[in-house]
Every structure is written in structure tokens, then in C-alpha cells.
N, C-alpha and C positions, 0 to 999 in steps of 0.2 A: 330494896333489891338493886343496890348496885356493885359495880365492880370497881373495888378500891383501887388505887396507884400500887402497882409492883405483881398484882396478883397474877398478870396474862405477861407473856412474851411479848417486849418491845414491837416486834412484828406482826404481830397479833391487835396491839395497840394503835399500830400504823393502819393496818388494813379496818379496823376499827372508822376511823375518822375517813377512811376512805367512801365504806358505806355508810357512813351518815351523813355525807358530804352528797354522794347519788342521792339518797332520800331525799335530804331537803331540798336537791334540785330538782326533782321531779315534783315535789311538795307545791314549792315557787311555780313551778311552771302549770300545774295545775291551777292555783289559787290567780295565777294573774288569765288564767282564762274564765273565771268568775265575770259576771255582768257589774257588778261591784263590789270588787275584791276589799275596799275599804269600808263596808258597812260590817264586817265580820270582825275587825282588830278592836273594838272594844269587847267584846264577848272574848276574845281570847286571850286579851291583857286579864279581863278577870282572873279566868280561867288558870292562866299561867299564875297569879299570884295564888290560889287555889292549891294547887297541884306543888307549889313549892312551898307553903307552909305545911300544908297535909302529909306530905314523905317526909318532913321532920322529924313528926312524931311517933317514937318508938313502940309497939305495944308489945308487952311479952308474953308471946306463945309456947312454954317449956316441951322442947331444951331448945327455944331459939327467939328473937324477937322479929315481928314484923313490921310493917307501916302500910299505911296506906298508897294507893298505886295509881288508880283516877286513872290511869289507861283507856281505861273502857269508859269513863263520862267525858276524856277529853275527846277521844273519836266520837262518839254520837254524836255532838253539842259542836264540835270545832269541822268534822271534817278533816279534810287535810292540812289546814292548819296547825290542828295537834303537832303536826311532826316540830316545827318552829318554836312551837309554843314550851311542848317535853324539850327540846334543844336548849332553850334562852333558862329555860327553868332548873335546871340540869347543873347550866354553868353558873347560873346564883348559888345554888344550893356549893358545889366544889370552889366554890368561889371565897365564899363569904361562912362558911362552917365546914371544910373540908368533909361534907357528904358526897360520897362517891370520888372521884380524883379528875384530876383534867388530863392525865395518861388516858385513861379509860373512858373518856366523854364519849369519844366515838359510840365505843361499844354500848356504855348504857343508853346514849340515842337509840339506838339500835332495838337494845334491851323492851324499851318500852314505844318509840314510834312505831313498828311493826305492830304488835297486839293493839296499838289503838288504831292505826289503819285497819285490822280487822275487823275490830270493835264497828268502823265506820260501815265497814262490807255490808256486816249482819244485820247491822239497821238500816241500811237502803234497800237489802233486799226481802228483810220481816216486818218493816216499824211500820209499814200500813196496815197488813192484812193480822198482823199478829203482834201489837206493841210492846204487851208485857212479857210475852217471850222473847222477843228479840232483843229488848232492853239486859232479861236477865242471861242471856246467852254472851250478850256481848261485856258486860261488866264480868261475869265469871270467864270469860273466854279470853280476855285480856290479861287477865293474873294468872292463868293455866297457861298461855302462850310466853308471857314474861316469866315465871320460872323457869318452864322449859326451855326456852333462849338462855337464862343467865346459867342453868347448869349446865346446857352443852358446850359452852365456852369457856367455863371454869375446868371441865376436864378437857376439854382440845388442849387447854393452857396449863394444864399442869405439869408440875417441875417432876423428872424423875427420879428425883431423889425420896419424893413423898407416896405413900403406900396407895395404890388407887384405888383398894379396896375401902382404906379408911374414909377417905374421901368422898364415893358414895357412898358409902355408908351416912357420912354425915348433909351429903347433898339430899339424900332420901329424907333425913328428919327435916332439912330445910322447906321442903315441900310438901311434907306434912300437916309443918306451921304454918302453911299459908292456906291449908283448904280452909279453912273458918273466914280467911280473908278472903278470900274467892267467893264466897257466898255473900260476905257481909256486903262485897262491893256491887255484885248482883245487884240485892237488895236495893241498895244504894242510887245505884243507875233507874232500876223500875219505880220507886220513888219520887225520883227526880225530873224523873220521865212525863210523870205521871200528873205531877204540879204544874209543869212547863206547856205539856199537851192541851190543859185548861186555863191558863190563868196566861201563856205567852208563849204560843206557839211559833212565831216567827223566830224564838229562839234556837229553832231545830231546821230554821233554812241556812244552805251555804253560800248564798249569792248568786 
């Protein structure tokens, strides 16, 4: 789920990097109000290497392929960190495989630290009284909010020269293809959740 190089408006691309630029400042300024903001950066160096080999991998959903998104295990597990973390991860992936573009970083920041800040919301405010819910709300609720972001921007930014009926049209099978992914990562989250809860729970504190 990202947005290539050329796909959005130069301006579009600017304002891009603008709000991801607020994100990770309000990110940083949160995390450096942590008790110790440095007991968290091994768990999110994981994390990050995690989350940048996981969105490699293409899987195909006909008529489209998906990959995995970790939005939703990077918020529960990172906090606000995530934002940093989908950032530096972002820019390896456009970096070193031309996944996604470095035009567009803003935005896919954007794309996916939003749904994992949400991710974060739903399990501060379920993961006591209701964990396997809120685990599976917040891993499916990451990939619902991440498409929804990447197709509102994909038509904000379309050229009009191209049919915008055709284009949802094909933004709708896009989204299609990910409800299987929207579950599996659910899944994914309440699982993980579920190991860590028992065997290392310290790994679900943020400092």
C-alpha cells in the first residue's frame, strides 16, 4: 500500500512531507516525554526491521496483489514510536528496492503512521478490559484506515485526463483485495498479543 513517484501532484507530494514532518514531531515530542524513552529503541529497531521486510512481500489477491501492513502490531507494541519507526522503514524500502518512492514518503508516512496511532488508541483504551478484542480491532482497523487514506489521496490526486469512474472502479477491487488482509492481520495482532501477554509482557509497556 504505497504511493509510487508521479502518481500524486507535486503539491500534493509537498504537503505530503509536510504532514509527516508534524507527525513525527509530535511523535518525538511525545516519546522524549517517556520516563525512559531509550528502553523502547530496541523493541522498535526490531520492529522496524520487521515491518520493512514483511511489505516486501507481494501476495496475490486477483485482480490485485497485497502485502502485509503491521500498522496495527506496530502501534500496539511501539506506541508512538511507530510513527519513526514506518518513517526510517519507508525510506529503506524506497531506498534500496524502489518500493514506494521518496516523492511520495510524505504521504505513505502518512498512509500508514495514522492507522498505527489508531491502532495505539484502541489498545490503550480495550487492551485491559478486553484484549482479544481490541488487539483484533486494532490490526483490522489499521488496514481499513490505510486503504481508506491511500484511496482518498489517489483520487484527490488524480490527473484529469483519466476517467474517474475507471479509477474507482479499480480503487474498489483494490480494497476488496485487502479485506482477507484486514483479517489475517487481526489475526496476527490477537496472536501476538497473546504470546507477549504471557511469556513478556513488559513488551506492551511504552516507558
Amino acid at each position: 500500500m504505497h504511493l509510487p513517484d508521479g502518481i500524486v501532484p507535486v503539491q500534493m507530494a509537498l504537503a505530503g512531507y509536510g504532514g509527516a514532518g508534524l507527525l513525527a514531531a509530535v511523535a518525538l515530542s511525545r516519546i522524549k516525554q517517556m520516563a525512559d524513552p531509550s528502553a523502547a529503541i530496541p523493541r522498535a529497531a526490531m520492529l522496524t526491521t520487521v515491518f520493512f521486510a514483511a511489505s516486501l512481500v507481494a501476495i496475490p489477491v486477483p485482480p490485485a496483489s497485497v502485502h502485509l501492513v503491521l500498522a496495527g502490531l506496530l502501534g500496539v507494541m511501539l506506541g508512538w514510536f511507530a510513527v519513526p519507526a514506518i518513517l526510517v522503514g519507508l525510506f529503506l524500502q524506497a531506498v534500496l528496492f524502489g518500493h514506494g518512492g521518496l516523492t511520495t514518503l510524505g504521504l505513505n508516512g502518512l498512509i500508514l503512521g495514522l492507522p498505527a496511532l489508531l491502532s495505539f488508541g484502541i489498545w490503550q483504551v480495550g487492551g485491559t478490559r478486553w484484549p482479544d478484542l481490541a488487539a483484533l480491532c486494532a490490526g483490522c482497523g489499521a488496514v481499513l484506515a490505510a486503504v481508506a487514506i491511500f484511496a482518498g489521496l489517489v483520487l484527490a490526486g488524480l490527473p484529469v485526463a483519466l476517467d474517474p469512474a475507471a479509477e474507482r472502479a479499480a480503487l474498489q477491487a483494490f480494497a476488496l483485495a485487502h479485506i482477507p488482509l484486514m483479517l489475517a492481520e487481526g489475526v496476527i495482532v490477537v496472536a501476538v498479543l497473546r504470546v507477549l501477554r504471557r511469556a513478556a509482557p513488559y513488551l506492551l509497556s511504552y516507558g
